[in-house]
Each structure stands twice: as C-alpha cells, then as structure tokens.
C-alpha positions in Angstrom: 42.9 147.2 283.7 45.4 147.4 286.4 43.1 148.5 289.2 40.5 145.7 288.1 43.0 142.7 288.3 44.4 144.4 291.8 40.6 144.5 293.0 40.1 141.1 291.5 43.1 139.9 293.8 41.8 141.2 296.6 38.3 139.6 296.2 39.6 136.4 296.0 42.1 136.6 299.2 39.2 138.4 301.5 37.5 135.2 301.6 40.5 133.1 303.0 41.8 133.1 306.6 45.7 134.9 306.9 47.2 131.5 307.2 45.8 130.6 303.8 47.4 133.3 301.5 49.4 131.7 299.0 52.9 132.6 298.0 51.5 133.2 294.4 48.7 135.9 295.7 51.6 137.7 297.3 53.2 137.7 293.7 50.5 138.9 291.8 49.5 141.2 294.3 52.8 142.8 294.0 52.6 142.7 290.2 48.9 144.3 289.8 50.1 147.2 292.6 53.3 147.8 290.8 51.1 147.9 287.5 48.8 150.5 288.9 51.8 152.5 289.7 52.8 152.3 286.2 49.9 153.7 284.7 49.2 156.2 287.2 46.4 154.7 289.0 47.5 156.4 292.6 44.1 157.6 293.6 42.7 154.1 293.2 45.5 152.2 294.9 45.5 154.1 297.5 41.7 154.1 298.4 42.4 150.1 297.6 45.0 150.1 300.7 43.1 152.7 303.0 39.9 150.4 302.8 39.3 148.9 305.9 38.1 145.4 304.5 41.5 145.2 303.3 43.2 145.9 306.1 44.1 142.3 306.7 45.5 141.7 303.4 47.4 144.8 302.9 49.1 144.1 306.6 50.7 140.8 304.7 51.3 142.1 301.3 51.3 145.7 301.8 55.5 145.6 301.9 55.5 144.1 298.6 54.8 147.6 297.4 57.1 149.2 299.8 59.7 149.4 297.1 58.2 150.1 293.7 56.6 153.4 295.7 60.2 154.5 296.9 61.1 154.4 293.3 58.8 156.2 291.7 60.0 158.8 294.3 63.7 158.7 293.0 62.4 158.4 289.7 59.8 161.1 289.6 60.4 165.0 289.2 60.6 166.8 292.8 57.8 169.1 291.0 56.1 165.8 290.1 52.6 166.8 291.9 52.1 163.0 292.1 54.8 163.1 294.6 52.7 163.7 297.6 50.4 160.8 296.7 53.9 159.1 296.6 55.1 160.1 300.4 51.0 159.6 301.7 50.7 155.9 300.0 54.3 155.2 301.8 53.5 156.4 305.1 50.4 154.3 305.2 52.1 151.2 304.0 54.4 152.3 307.3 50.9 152.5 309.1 49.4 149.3 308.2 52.2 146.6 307.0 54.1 143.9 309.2 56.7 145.8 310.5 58.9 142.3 310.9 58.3 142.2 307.0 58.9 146.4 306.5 62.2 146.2 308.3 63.6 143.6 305.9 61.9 145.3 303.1 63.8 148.6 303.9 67.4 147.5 304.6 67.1 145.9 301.4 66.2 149.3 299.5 69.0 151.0 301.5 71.7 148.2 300.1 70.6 148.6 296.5 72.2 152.4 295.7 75.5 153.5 295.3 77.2 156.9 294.8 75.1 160.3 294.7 71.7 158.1 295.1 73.1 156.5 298.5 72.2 159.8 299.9 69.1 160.3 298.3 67.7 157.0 299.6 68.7 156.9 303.2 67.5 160.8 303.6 64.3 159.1 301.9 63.5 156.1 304.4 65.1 157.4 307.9 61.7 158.7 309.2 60.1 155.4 307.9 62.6 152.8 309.4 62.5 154.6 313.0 58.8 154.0 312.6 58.8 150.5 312.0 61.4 149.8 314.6 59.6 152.1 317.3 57.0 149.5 316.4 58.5 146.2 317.4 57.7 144.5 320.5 60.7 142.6 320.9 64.3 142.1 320.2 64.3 145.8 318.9 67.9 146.1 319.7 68.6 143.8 317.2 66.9 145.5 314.8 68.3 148.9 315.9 71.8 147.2 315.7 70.7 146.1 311.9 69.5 149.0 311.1 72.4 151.1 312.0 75.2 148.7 310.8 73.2 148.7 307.2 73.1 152.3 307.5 76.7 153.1 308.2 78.1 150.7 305.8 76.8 152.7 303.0 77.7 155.8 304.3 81.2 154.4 304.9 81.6 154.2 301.0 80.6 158.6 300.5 83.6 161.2 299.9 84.1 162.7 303.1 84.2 166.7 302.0 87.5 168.4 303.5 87.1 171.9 302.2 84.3 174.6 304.1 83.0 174.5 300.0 82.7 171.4 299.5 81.5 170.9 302.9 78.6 173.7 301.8 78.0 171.8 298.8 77.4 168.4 300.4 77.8 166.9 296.9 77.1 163.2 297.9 74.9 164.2 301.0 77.2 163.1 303.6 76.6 165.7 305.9 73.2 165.5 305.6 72.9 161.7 306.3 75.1 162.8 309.2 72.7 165.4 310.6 69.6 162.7 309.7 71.5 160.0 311.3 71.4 162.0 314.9 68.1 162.2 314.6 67.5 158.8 313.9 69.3 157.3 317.0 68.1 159.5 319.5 65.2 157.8 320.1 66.8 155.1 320.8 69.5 156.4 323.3 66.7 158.4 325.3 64.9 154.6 325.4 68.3 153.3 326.9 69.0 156.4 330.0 65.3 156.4 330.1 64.7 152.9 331.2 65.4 153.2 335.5 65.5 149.3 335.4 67.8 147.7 334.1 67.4 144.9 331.2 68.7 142.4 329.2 66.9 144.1 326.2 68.0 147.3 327.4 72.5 146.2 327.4 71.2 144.6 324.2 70.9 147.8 322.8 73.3 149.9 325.0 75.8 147.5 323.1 73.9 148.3 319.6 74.3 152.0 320.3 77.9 151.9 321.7 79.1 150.0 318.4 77.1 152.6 316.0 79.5 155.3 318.0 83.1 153.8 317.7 82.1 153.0 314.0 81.4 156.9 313.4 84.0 158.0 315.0 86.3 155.6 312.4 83.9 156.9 309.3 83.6 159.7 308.8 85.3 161.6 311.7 88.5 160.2 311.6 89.3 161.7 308.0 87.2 164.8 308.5 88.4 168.3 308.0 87.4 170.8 310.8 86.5 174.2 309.8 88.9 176.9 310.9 88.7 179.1 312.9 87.1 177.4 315.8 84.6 180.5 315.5 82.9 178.9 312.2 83.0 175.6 314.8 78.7 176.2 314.8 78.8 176.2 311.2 80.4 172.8 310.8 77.9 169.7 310.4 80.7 167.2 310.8 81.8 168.5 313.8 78.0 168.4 315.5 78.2 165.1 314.2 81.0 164.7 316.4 80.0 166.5 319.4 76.6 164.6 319.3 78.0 160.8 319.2 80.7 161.8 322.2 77.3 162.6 323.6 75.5 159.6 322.7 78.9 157.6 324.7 78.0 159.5 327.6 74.3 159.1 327.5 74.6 155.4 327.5 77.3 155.1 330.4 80.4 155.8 328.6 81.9 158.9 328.8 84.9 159.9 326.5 87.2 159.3 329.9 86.1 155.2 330.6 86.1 154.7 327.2 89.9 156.0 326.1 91.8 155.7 329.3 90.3 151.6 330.0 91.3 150.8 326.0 93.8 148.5 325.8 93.5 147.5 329.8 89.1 147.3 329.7 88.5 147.5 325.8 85.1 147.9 325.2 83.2 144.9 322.3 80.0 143.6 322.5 78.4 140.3 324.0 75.5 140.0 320.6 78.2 137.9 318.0 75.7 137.7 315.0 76.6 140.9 313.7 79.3 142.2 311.9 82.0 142.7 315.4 84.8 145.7 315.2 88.0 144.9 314.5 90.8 145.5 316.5 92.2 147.9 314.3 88.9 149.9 313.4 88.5 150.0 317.3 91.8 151.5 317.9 91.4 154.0 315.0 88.0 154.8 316.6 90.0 156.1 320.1 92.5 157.8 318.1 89.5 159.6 316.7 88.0 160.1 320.0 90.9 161.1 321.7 91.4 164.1 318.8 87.9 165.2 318.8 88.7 165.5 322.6 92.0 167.0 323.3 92.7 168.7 319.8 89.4 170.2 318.8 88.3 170.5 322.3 85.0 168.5 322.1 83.2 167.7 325.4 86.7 168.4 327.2 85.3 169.5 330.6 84.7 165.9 330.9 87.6 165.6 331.4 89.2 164.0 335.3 92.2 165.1 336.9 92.6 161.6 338.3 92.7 158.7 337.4 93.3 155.3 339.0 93.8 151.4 336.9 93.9 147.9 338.1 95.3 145.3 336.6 95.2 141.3 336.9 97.3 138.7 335.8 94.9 137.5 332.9 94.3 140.8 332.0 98.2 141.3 331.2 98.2 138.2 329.6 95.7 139.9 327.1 97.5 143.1 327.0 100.7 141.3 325.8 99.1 139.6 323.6 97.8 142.5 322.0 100.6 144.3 322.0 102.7 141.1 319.9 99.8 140.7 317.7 99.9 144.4 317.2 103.1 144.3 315.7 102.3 141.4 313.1 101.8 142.5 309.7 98.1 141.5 308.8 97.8 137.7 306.6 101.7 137.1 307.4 101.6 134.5 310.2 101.7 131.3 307.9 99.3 128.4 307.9 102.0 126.5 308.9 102.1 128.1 312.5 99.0 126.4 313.5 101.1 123.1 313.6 102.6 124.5 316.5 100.5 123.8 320.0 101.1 126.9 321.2 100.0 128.8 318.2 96.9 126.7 318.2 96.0 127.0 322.1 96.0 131.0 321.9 92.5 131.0 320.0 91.1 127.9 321.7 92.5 129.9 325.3 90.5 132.9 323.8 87.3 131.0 322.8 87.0 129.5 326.7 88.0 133.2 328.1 85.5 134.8 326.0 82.5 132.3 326.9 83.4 131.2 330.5 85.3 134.2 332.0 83.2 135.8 334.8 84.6 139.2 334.2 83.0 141.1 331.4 85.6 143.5 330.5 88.0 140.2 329.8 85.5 138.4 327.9 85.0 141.1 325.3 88.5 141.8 325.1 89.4 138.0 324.0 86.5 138.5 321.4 88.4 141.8 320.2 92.0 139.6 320.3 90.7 136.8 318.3 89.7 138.8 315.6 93.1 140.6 315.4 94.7 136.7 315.6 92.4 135.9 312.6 93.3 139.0 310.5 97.2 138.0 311.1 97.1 134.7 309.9 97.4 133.9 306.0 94.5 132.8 303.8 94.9 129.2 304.6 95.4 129.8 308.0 92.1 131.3 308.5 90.4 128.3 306.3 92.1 125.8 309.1 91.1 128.0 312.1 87.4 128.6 311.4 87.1 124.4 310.5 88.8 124.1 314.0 86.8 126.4 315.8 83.4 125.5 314.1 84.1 122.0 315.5 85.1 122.8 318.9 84.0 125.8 320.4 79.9 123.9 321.1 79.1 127.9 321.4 76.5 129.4 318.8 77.8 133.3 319.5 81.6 132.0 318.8 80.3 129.8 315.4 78.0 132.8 314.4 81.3 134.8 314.7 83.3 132.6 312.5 80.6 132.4 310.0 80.7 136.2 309.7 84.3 136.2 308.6 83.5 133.3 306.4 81.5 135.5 304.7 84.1 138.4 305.0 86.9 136.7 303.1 84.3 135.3 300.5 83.6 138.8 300.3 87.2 140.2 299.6 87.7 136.8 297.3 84.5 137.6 295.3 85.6 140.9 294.8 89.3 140.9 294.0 91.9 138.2 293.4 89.9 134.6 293.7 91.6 133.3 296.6 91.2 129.1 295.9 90.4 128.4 300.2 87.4 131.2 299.9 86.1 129.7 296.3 85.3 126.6 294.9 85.8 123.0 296.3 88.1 124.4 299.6 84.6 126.6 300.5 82.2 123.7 299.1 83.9 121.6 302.1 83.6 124.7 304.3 79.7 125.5 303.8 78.9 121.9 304.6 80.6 122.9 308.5 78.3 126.0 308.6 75.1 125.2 306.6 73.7 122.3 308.4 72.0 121.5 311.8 73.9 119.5 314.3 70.8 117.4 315.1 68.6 118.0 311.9 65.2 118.9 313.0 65.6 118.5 316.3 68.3 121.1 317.0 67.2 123.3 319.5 66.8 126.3 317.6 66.5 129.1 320.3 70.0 127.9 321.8 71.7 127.9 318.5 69.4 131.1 317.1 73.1 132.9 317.2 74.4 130.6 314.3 71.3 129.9 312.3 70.5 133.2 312.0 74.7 133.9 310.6 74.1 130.9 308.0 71.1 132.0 306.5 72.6 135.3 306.2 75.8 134.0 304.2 73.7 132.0 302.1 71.8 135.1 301.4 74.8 137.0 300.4 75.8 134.1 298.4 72.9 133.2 296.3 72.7 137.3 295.5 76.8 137.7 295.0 77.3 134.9 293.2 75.1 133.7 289.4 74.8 130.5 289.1 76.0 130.2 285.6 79.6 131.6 287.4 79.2 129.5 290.4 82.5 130.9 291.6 81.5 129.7 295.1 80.1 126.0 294.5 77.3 126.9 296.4 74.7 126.2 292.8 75.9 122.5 292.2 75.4 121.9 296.1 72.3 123.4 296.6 70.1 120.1 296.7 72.5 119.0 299.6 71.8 122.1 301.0 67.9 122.4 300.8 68.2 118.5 302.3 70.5 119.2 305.2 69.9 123.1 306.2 66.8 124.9 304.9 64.1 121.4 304.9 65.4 120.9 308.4 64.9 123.9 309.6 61.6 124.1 308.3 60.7 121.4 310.1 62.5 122.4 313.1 60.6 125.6 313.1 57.3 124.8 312.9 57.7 122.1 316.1 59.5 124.8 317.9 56.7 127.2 317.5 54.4 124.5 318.1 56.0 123.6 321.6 56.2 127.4 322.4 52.6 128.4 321.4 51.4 125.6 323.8 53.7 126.7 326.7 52.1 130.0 326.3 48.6 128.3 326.3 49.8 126.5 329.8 51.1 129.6 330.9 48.5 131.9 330.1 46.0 129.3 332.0 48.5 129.5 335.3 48.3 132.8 335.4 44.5 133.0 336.2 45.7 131.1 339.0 48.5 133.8 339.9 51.0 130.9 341.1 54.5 130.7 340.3 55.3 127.9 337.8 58.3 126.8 335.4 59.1 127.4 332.0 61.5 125.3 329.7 63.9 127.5 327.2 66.0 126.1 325.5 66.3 122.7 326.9 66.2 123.6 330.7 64.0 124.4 333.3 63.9 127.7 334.7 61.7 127.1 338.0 59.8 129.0 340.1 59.2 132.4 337.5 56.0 134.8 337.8 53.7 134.0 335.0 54.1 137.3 333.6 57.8 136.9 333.0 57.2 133.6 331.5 55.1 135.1 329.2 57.6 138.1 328.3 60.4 135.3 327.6 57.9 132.8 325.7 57.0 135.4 323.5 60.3 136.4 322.9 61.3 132.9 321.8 58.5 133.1 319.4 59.8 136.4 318.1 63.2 135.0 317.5 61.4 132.2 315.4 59.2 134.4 313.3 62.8 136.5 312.2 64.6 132.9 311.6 61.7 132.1 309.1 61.2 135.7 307.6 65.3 135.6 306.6 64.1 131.8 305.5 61.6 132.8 303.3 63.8 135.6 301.9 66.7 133.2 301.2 64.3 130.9 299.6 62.9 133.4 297.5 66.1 134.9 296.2 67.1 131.2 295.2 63.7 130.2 293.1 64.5 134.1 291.4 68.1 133.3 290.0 67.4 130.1 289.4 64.3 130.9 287.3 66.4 133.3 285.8 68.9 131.4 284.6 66.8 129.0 283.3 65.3 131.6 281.6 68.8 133.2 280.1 69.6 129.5 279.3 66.6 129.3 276.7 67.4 132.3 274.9 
C-alpha cells in the first residue's frame, strides 16, 4: 500500500515543472517514503529513487527521507542484513538530493542525540556531510564553518577518558569522533595550502579552519590525559588528535610560534560575525593548551625559533591594557549602573569603530575578542542595555549579527537555568522587536545586511524549537503575528525582488560577455565599475547563493512554527 501511494505521488508531481511542487507533495512524499520504510518496502523505494524519470523529484524531496533512513540505521541490529540497503539508499540520497537542502537536513540529525548516541550519529554521517559540502559551489566556507561548529559542540558535551582503559574502551566514542574528525577536515585544509591564489573564499575558510583548531585544543585537549610513558605516545588517539590540529595551524599559515607568542599583542579572531565567535577566555585556554601540547608533551617542538622579535603601537597597548583590567573582572560583576558613566559606555562604542574601521587586521579582531570579554563582565542588565545600544548604533550587520548571537546565548543560559526576567518575557519581547525586523521592510538591501538576517532567523529558530508555546517563557508565541508582519512577510518579499534584480544582472551580464568588454555590476547598492564579465558572473552568482540559504533557513523557521503550532492546537483539543 505504501509503495502504491509513494508511486501515486510521484505520478502526479512528474507532470508539473520544479517551481510547481507544492509544500503538501513534499509532506506526503515524506510520509509514503517513511511508510515504505516501515513496512519494509527497501527494494522498491530504492528502485523508486534510482529511476531516472524521478530524478527531478527526488533532487527536491529526496532529503525529506534523509532522516527516517539514518534512523532505521540506529534502530536496526548491526546484523540487520537490511542494513546495507540502509547505507546504499543513503548514499544515493547523498548522490542525487539538493545538497543546500542535505546540509540543513544533516546538522539537524547531528543536534538531535545526546550521550552514548552522540557518537554513534556523527561516526554515522561524517563521510556523507564532507560529500555534500565538497559539493557546493559557493560560500563553502560557511558551510565548512557550520559544519564544524555543529560538530564540535556536541562533542564538547562527551566524557573525555583520562585512564589508557578507558581511553581503550572509548565508551562514548570520543576518540573515535576525534580520529573521524581529522579525516573530515583534511579536505578542507589541503583546499586552503592548495589554492596558489589567494581568495576571499579561500580567508573565509582559513578563518573557518583556524576557529575549528583553538576550539579543539579547549575541548577535548585541554582536559586530556596523556599516556605515559612517552613510548605508548603512538598508542594514544588523543594525542594524534593533537599533533594533527598543531598541524592543521601550520598548514593554514599559523604555526604554533605566530600563534602563542602574537596572543595577547596580535590575538588571532575571525572577520565572518554570524557564527558563534570565541570567547576571550576559551581563546586564552586554547593557548594554554597549545603552549602544553608544545613545550610539555613535546608536540611539533622543532618548530620552535630561537628568536623572536614584537612591535608594538600605541592602539595596540591601549588594547592590551584593556585586556589585561578586564581580565581581572570577575565575569557578570560590573553593574548595569556603570554604563551611566561616559567612559564606561565609550569603551564598546571605541571598540565597535576599531573593529569595523581600523585598517590593521590584527587590531580589528582583537577589539572583536575585547568586546566580547566587556560583554561577559557586565551584569544581566548590563548586557540587555548594551546590545539595545549597540543594535541601534553600530549601522554594521557583522557587529548586529554578533549581538544577536549573545542574545541568543543568555536566552540560552535563562532557558536553561534560573529565568533571568531581561532574557524572558516582556524585557526580551521589547528586545526581539530591535533584532527581528528589517530596517527598511522590503526594501532592505538584503545582501549588505545578509550578516544580520541570517543571525535573526537563526534565534528565532532556536526559539520557536526551545521554547512551547503553551510555556511561552520567551513572549515570542503571543508576538508572532507582529513578527510574520514585520520580519518573515518582508523578507519574503524582499527576497524574491532581490533575486529578481540579480537573475536579470546575470541575464545583462551573460549577454556582455559575448561581447568580451568590461562592464559594471551593482552589489549591494554600489557600483563596482570596470569588472571582467567573468568576475561579475562569479560575484552575481554568489549573491544569489546567499539568497537561496536566507530562504532555505526561511522556510525551515516557517515550518517549525506551522509544526508547534499545529501541535498545540492539537494538545489543546484533547
């Protein structure tokens, strides 16, 4: 029955044109694949999704089935002989699917487990996510970054094993993931010190891959055990862990020496704000791991110069003693009060301009590193004050898509301890009207402000799955209709103009190029003149990329809020 209604589905959608499939066909779609799953129909389904005619269909729905597959894998006995049917149907889904769509679709699958299955499900998916991503055309160092920030964050939450037994046991499969995790990234840094030209694309990911590495070195290395004696040192998979991420730093242009004897003076953070940025303090644990891995267990210490030479400048000691009285403030102490005081106030504002105007790199990531140790100093209501100040005055989308992320961080630690009144409930209500609207409605120019869009939508995501609406601990369910009206409509509308405009300047540009004359291309609002059509193409294309994630994340959000709302309605009937 299930394979008929599946084979029905698909009759009906192989007449229509890709634009025309209907939300509902990818829902029952979904439903009549999970259902042949269910009752053991593999052999079918599979031919169903091998089938050339379908090829169309299965590249836009295909993902849907992404996750019920995976958990027939975790469900199923390892003796299961279905099993192989299992990994061959999720290998073609790899093959065939959208990979924007797949990428989603497995993050997701890698957020659901916790404890032992963690393990289990990231082992599981590795080799399929490096697929997808090896697939994208654009902006993969986002999606690297993604992939490896989802990644770590649940292996951040596994035991790390301090005896050589329990290291041999590998209980929660921490050294494992390790080991898997190597393998996974070295694609990636081979793309990097394999690229003789360099790109925006390619410090994009430089700065992907450099973040994956202090966060490693913080979790796990920084509480591993070593085995002893340094003759087992082969034996030991946390310690090739280690000895492969010092190598990653020097693949990518940091060697152990730049990177522990410029911290402090050169600190090394990232230019890409929309994802989760290191902390001061996990960035200073990370070179205390470094420098242990180095000079007490001897890793890479050949490396090692005898000397060494360090210029300063005055801003740059203006930095440094800022760290270093910030450094010894107790974290949330510095009341809310403070900010009453101009100079108090003027240190972030200096840091916002030094971070976004500074010519000198090294300074501009270091005031991004200093702000977020100012923020974790002040109290609870001091940082509820701050990010409505600097949402209303910094006119930068990386510095608002920054502020939105610790938004969401202290909803976070609200949600799940203590209820902290400025992170829930009416203080927040006030606050997600500041971050969940566009400044100019439809009109906003969405690739300038891509930063900040793309940092709502995902707080809004984590919202509408964190929080029921029947608890509502967040006001976000009795302000939804705002909401819809002055964020997700909008930018709708917004999206579908700017893909409009952007499709045309491709048209224009593709039509110049037959010429082979230089022309000019407008991103963003301005006018960059006098660019090979070729290169126009590359960065039109890339706009359109940008777009296509803004609505995939779009369409997610709006299908996780029709899901609980439906399901409250439904709990509300019972």
């Amino acid at each position: 029955m299930a394979v008929e209604e599946l084979q029905s589905i698909i009759k009906r959608c192989q007449i229509l044109e890709e634009q025309d499939f209907k939300e509902e066909d990818f829902g029952l779609f979904q439903l009549a694949g999970q259902r042949c799953l269910d009752e053991g129909h593999i052999d079918q389904l599979f031919e169903i999704i091998q089938n050339e005619k379908n090829k169309v269909i299965v590249k836009n729905m295909g993902w849907n089935l992404v996750g019920p597959v995976v958990r027939c894998l975790l469900w199923n006995d390892k003796e299961d002989e279905k099993r192989k049917y299992y990994f061959l149907m999720l290998d073609l889904l790899v093959e065939l699917c959208n990979p924007k769509e797949l990428l989603l679709g497995l993050l997701e699958l890698i957020e659901e487990p916790s404890g032992k299955q963690i393990s289990t499900v990231i082992l599981l998916l590795l080799r399929p996510l490096q697929t997808v991503i090896q697939k994208l055309r654009h902006n993969r160092a986002y999606s690297v970054g993604l992939a490896l920030s989802t990644l770590w964050s649940q292996l951040s939450v596994l035991p790390v094993p301090y005896t050589q037994g329990q290291m041999q046991a590998d209980e929660y499969g921490l050294c494992q993931c390790c080991e898997a995790l190597v393998e996974f990234t070295k694609p990636f840094v081979e793309e990097v010190t394999g690229d003789e030209e360099p790109s925006v694309e390619n410090e994009k990911l430089k700065d992907e891959l450099l973040k994956f590495c202090f966060k490693s070195l913080k979790c796990p290395l920084l509480t591993a055990q070593f085995l002893e004696p340094p003759e087992q040192a082969d034996t030991d998979p946390l310690r090739r862990f280690a000895a492969e991420i010092i190598g990653f730093l020097s693949a990518i242009g940091y060697p152990f020496p730049k990177v522990i004897f410029n911290h402090g003076r050169k600190k090394k953070t990232w230019d890409y704000l929309e994802f989760e940025e290191e902390e001061d303090k996990q960035l200073s644990d990370s070179m205390a791991s470094l420098a242990y891995l180095v000079f007490v267990q001897g890793i890479s210490i050949d490396q090692l110069p005898m000397v060494l030479r360090t210029e300063e400048s005055v801003l740059s000691k203006g930095l440094d003693l800022l760290e270093n009285s910030l450094l010894r403030t107790e974290d949330s102490s510095l009341l809310h009060q403070c900010l009453e005081i101009k100079s108090f106030l003027t240190v972030p504002q200096g840091l916002v301009k030094v971070m976004t105007l500074c010519p000198i790199e090294t300074l501009r990531k270091k005031s991004l590193a200093l702000l977020q140790l100012y923020i974790n100093k002040l109290d609870s209501q001091g940082k509820y004050t701050l990010f409505r100040c600097l949402l209303n005055t910094s006119n930068h989308s990386g510095v608002e898509a920054f502020i939105i992320q610790n938004i969401k961080n202290q909803i976070d630690m609200s949600l799940k301890g203590t209820p902290n009144k400025w992170f829930t409930g009416p203080q927040l209500v006030s606050l997600l009207h500041l971050v969940l609207f566009l400044p100019e409605g439809a009109e906003t120019d969405l690739l300038q402000n891509s930063d900040r869009i793309m940092a709502s939508l995902n707080l809004l995501r984590y919202l509408v799955i964190k929080d029921n609406e029947n608890d509502n601990q967040t006001g976000l369910w009795t302000e939804l209709e705002k909401i819809e009206n002055n964020f997700l409509k909008p930018l709708h509308t917004g999206l579908n103009m700017s893909k409009a405009h952007y499709e045309a300047e491709i048209k224009n540009s593709q039509e110049v190029q037959k010429s082979k004359d230089l022309c000019s291309v407008t991103v963003g609002g301005e006018e960059i003149p006098n660019m090979p059509p070729e290169m126009q193409l590359k960065v039109l294309h890339s706009a359109l990329f940008t777009f296509d994630l803004i609505e995939s994340v779009l369409a997610r959000v709006e299908e996780l809020i029709e899901i609980k709302t439906k399901s409250t309605s439904d709990e509300n009937m019972r």
